[in-house]
C-alpha positions in Angstrom: 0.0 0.0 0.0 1.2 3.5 -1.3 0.3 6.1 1.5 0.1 9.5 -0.2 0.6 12.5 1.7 0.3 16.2 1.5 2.3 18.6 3.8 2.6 21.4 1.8 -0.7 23.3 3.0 0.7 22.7 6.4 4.3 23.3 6.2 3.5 26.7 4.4 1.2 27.8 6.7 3.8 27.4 9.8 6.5 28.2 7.7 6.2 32.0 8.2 7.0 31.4 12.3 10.2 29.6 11.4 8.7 25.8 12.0 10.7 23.1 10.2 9.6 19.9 9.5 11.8 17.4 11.3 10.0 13.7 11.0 6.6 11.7 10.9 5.8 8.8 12.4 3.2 6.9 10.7 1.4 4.8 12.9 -0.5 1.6 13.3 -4.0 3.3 12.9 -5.5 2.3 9.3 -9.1 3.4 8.5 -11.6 3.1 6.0 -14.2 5.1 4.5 -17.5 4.7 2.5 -15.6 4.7 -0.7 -13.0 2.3 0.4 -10.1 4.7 0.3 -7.9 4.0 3.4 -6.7 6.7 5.7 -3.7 6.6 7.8 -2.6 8.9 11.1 0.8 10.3 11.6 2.8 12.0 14.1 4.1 15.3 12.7 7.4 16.4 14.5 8.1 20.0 13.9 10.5 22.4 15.3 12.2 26.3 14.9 15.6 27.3 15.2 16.5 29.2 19.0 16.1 32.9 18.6 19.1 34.9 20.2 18.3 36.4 23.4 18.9 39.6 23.9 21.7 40.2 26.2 20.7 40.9 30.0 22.0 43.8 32.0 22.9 42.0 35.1 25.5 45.0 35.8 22.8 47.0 35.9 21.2 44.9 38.4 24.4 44.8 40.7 24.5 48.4 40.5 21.2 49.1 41.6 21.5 47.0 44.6 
């Protein structure tokens, strides 16, 4: 069985807050509908890349102390 998917919707809709697309699990979980096309669920894995923080003042923490 040939699973076809289509992440493109998704991935371009997340794409514009930096998410990635890093795996999917298929899993075990087959169904069927009234046509007799089969439908599969899989575990998306995404992620984004760390922002740099902003340096903190702590001097200017001490100081105030």
């Amino acid at each position: 069985v040939e699973v076809q998917t289509d992440y493109v919707p998704l991935l371009n809709s997340l794409a514009v807050y930096g998410w990635q697309l890093t795996c999917v699990l298929p899993t075990p979980i087959v169904k069927t509908n009234r046509e007799g096309n089969l439908s599969t669920k899989q575990i998306v894995f995404l992620q984004r890349p760390s922002l740099p923080q902003k340096a903190k003042k702590k001097e200017s923490k001490v100081n105030n102390l």
